[in-house]
C-alpha positions in Angstrom: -25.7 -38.9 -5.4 -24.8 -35.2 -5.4 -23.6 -34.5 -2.2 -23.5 -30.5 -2.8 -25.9 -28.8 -1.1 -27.8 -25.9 -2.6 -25.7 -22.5 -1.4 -28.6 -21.0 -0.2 -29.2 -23.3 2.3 -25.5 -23.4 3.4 -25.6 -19.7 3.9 -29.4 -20.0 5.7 -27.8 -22.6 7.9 -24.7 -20.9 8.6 -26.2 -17.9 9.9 -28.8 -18.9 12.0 -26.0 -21.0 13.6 -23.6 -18.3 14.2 -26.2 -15.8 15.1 -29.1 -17.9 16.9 -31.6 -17.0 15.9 -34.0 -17.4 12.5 -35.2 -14.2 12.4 -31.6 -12.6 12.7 -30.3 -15.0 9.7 -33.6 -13.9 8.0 -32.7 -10.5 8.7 -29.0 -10.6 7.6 -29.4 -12.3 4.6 -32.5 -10.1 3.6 -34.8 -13.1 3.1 -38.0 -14.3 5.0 -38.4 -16.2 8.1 -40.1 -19.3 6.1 -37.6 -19.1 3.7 -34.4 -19.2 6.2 -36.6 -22.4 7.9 -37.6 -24.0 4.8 -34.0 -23.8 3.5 -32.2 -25.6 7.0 -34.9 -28.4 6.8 -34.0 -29.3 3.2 -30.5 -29.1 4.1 -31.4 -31.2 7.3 -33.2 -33.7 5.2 -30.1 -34.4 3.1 -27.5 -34.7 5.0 -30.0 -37.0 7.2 -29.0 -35.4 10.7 -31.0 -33.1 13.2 -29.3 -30.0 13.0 -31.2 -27.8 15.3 -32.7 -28.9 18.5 -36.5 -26.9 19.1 -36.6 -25.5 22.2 -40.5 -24.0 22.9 -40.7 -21.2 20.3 -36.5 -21.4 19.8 -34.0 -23.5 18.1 -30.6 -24.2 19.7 -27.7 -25.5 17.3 -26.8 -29.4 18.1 -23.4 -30.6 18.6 -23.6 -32.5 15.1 -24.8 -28.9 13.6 -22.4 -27.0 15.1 -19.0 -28.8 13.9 -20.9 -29.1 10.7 -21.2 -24.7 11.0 -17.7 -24.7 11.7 -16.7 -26.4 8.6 -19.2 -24.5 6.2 -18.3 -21.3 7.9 -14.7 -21.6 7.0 -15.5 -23.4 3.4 -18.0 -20.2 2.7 -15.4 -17.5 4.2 -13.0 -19.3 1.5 -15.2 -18.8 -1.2 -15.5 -15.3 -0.7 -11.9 -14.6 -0.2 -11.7 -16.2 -3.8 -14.3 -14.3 -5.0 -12.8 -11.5 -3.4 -9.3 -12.1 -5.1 -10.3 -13.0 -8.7 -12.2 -9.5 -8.6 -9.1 -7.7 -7.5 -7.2 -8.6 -10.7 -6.0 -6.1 -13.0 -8.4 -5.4 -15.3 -7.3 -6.1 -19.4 -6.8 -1.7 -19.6 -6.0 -1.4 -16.1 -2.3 -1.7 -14.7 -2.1 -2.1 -10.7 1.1 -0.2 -9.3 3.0 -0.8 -5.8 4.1 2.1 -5.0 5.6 4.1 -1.6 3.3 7.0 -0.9 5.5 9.2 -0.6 7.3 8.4 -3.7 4.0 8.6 -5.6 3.4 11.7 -4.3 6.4 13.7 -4.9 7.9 11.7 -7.9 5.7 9.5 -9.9 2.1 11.3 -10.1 3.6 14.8 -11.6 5.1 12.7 -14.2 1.8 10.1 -14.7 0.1 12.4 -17.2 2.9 11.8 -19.8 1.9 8.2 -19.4 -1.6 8.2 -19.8 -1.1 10.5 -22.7 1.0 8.1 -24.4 -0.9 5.1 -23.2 -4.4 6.5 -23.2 -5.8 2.9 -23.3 -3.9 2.2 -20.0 -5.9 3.4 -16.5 -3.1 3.1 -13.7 -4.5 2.2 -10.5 -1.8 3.1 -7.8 -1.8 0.9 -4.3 0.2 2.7 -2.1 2.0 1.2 1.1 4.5 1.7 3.4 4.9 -2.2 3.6 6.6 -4.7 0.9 3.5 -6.1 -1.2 3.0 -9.4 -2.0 2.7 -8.8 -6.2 1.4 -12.3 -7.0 -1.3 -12.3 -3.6 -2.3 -8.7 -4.5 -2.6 -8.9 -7.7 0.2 -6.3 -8.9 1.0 -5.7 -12.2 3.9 -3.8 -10.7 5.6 -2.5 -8.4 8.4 0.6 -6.9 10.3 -0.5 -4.0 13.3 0.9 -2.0 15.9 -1.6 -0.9 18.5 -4.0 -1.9 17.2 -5.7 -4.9 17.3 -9.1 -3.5 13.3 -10.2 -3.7 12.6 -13.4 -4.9 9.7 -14.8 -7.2 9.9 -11.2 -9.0 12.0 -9.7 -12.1 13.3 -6.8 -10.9 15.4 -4.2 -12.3 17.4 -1.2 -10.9 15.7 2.3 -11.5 18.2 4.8 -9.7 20.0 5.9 -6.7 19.0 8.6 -4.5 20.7 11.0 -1.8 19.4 12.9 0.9 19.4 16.8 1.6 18.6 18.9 4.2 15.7 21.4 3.2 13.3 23.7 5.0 10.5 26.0 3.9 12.1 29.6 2.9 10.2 31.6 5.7 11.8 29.0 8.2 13.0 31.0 10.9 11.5 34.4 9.7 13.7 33.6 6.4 17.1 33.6 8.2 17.9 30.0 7.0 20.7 28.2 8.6 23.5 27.4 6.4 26.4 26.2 7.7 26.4 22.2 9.2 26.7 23.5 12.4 23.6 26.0 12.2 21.5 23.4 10.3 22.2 20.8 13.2 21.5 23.3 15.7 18.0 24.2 14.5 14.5 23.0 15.0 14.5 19.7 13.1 11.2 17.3 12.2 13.0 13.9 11.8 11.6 10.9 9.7 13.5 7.5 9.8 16.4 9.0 8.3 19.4 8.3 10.3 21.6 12.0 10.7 24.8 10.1 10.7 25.7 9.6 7.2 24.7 13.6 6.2 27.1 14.8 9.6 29.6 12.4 8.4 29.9 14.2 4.7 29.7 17.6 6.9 32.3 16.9 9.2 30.2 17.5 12.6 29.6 15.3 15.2 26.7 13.4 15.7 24.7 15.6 17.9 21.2 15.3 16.3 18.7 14.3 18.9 15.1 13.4 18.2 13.0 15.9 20.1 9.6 16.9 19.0 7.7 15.9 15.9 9.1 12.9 14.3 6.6 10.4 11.7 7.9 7.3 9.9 5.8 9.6 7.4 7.6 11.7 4.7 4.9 13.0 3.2 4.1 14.5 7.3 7.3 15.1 7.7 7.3 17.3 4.8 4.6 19.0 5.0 5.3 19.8 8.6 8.4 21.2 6.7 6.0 23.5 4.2 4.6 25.0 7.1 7.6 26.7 8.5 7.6 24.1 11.6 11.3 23.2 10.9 13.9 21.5 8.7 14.3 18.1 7.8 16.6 15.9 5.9 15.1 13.6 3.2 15.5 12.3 -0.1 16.2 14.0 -2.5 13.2 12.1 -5.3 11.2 13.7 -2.8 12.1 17.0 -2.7 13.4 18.4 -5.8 10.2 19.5 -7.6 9.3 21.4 -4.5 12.9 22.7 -4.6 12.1 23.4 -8.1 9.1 25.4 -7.6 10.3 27.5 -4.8 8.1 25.7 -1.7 11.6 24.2 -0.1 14.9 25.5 -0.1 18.1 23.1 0.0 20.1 24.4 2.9 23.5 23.3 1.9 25.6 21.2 -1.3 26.4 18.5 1.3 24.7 15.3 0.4 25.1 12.0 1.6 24.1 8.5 -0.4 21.1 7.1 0.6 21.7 3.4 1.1 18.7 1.7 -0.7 17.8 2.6 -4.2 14.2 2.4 -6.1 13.6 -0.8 -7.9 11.1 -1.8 -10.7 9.5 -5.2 -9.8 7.3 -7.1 -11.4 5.8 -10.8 -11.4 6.2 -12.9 -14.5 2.4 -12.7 -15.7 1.9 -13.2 -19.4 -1.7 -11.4 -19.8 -0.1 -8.4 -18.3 3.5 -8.5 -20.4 2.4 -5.9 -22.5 1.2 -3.6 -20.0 4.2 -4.4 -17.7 6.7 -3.4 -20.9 5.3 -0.5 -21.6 5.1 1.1 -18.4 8.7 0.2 -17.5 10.1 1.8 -20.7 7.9 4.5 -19.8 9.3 5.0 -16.4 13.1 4.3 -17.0 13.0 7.1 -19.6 11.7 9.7 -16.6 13.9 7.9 -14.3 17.2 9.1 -17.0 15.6 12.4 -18.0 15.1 13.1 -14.1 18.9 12.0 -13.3 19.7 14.6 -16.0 18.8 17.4 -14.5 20.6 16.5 -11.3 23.8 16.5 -12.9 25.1 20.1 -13.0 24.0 19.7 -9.1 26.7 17.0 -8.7 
């Protein structure tokens, strides 16, 4: 005996349950009042219990009905998170990146054409977060994380260390930029979540940065609040050096300080996407090296 109801009379039962009413479930589901009637009856006549009780020109759920709606509520809501999930996975040209959006903005997009010129067959779908991804629940092919390296069910493999500066936009302050640690700390500053202690630290001043006015947990705000002429900010440097490049920022002193969690390449052992995942990290350690290169008469 098959004891698997028809779907459409799951869903038809389901819905009038949850919502009531027959012409609601007819409504939702986009079908006809017969049909959302004809379909609970069948499914009434095969699982051999009354699951509606008339009422006059109304229907109320019984109690048999409605632990049996709770159950095919949560079995259908299950299927559709599956459903959901298997349509989320990378596509056979597509590779899904994790990635920071602020890192993607500032570091990796500029660099992407060079990728998909090499890799034409390759679209790179980017899913940026400010939260650790789950790569096998999301469906990642890959991901760019800041931190300590210490993830588990993941290969992971260092990309490079970063530092942060202090910058601000060059008509800051009518274009009388501070320069000295004491002027910089001194002046209007947007913070992020970077702590000031390590850069004062390499400066030799004392602490004295307090966080008053606009602060975000936001680089990509905190930058651009930055752009504006609204104040300075210190940040890292992956961030900022192609703006310092082009002449939108302005590095306000040599003094550096190590930013404590470097960018990782992570990636879940997935054998349909081995390829993919190869490419795109040999891809992305060669920027990595060729951007470290340029740093180095900075150093």
């Amino acid at each position: 005996m098959n004891a698997f109801p028809p779907l459409a009379a799951l869903r038809s039962f389901e819905a009038t349950s949850r919502l009531g009413s027959v012409t609601l479930a007819a409504k939702e589901l986009h079908v006809t009042h017969s049909a959302i009637s004809q379909q609970i009856k069948a499914l009434e006549e095969m699982v051999g219990l009354t699951l509606f009780v008339r009422e006059g020109r109304g229907l109320r759920v019984s109690e048999d009905g409605r632990l049996y709606a709770l159950q095919i509520r949560q079995a259908l809501a299950d299927i559709e998170h599956a459903t959901r999930t298997i349509q989320a996975q990378p596509k056979m040209g597509e590779l899904v990146v994790a990635v920071i959006p602020s890192f993607a903005r500032a570091w990796l997009i500029p660099r992407l054409p060079a990728f998909q010129q090499r890799y034409p067959d390759i679209n790179i779908r980017l899913q940026a977060s400010l939260t650790v991804s789950n790569l096998h629940q999301e469906s990642v092919d890959i991901g760019i994380r800041m931190g300590k390296g210490d993830w588990e069910g993941v290969e992971q493999a260092l990309l490079f260390h970063d530092e942060v500066v202090v910058v601000a936009a060059p008509h800051f302050n009518g274009g009388q930029l501070p320069r000295t640690p004491a002027q910089i700390i001194a002046s209007r500053i947007i913070h992020s979540t970077e702590s000031w202690l390590p850069w004062c630290q390499a400066a030799g001043v004392e602490m004295a940065v307090e966080r008053q006015g606009l602060c975000s947990n936001d680089s990509n705000l905190v930058l651009e609040a930055v752009r504006l002429g609204q104040g300075i900010a210190l940040d890292r440097r992956s961030l900022v050096q192609d703006a310092i490049g082009r002449g939108e920022l302005v590095q306000l002193s040599e003094i550096t300080a190590p930013y404590p969690y470097p960018y990782w390449l992570v990636w879940p052992p997935r054998e349909l996407a081995a390829n993919k995942q190869r490419e795109f990290s040999e891809w992305l350690f060669a920027e990595a090296q060729a951007y470290q290169a340029l740093l180095k008469p900075q150093a």
